[in-house]
C-alpha positions, 0 to 999 in steps of 0.5 A, spaced: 478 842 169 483 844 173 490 846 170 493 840 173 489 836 170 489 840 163 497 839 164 496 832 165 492 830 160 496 833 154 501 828 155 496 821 156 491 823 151 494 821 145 494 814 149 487 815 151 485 815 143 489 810 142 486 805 147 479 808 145 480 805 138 484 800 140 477 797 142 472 799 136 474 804 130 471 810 130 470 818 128 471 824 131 466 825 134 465 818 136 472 819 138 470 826 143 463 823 145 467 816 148 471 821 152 465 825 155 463 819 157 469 817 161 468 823 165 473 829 160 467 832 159 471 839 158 476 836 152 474 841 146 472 837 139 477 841 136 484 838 140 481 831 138 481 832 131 488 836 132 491 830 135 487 825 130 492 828 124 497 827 128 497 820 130 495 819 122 501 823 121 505 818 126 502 812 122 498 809 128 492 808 125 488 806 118 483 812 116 477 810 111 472 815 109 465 812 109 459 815 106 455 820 112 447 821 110 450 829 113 455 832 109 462 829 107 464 824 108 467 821 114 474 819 117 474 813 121 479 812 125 482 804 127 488 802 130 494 799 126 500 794 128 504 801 129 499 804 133 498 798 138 505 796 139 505 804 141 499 802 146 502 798 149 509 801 151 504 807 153 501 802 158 507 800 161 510 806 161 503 808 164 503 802 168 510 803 172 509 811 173 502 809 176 506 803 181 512 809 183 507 814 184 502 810 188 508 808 192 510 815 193 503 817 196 503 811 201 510 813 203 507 821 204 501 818 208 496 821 204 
């Protein structure tokens, strides 16, 4: 992954998380292997986990912990009333960047 990207990322992957869970609960690891399967194979366990504390932090998401047949139990992560009225300003702030960006690209003939 490109610095571009890795630049980019920092400032929408809390978005993405949130979208992720706005879908189904889940742990961390479930959490990083849904974002390997929508292509950010090079995002480390460690910035997810990093940035789950962190939305727990900012009240977005309920967290239970659930039994795990390996080891501790496991903290699952669902998205809360906070948490969506977040994601949806996200997606309308992601909304009118990506409007104003594609109009620039069109603009620049590229």
């Amino acid at each position: 992954m490109g610095k571009q990207m890795t630049e980019m990322l920092k400032g929408t992957l809390e978005g993405i998380v949130l979208a992720i869970l706005s879908v189904q609960a889940a742990y961390g690891y479930e959490i990083t292997a849904r974002l390997r399967e929508q292509g950010f194979t090079e995002i480390a366990e460690g910035t997810v986990y990093a940035l789950l504390i962190r939305i727990e932090q900012k009240g977005f998401v309920d967290v239970e912990k659930v039994p795990s047949e390996k080891g501790p139990p496991r903290k699952v992560y669902s998205l809360n009333v906070q948490g969506r009225e977040f994601l949806e300003e996200f997606w309308s702030t992601w909304s009118f960047l990506a409007e104003r960006l594609e109009q620039l690209h069109k603009e620049g003939g590229n």
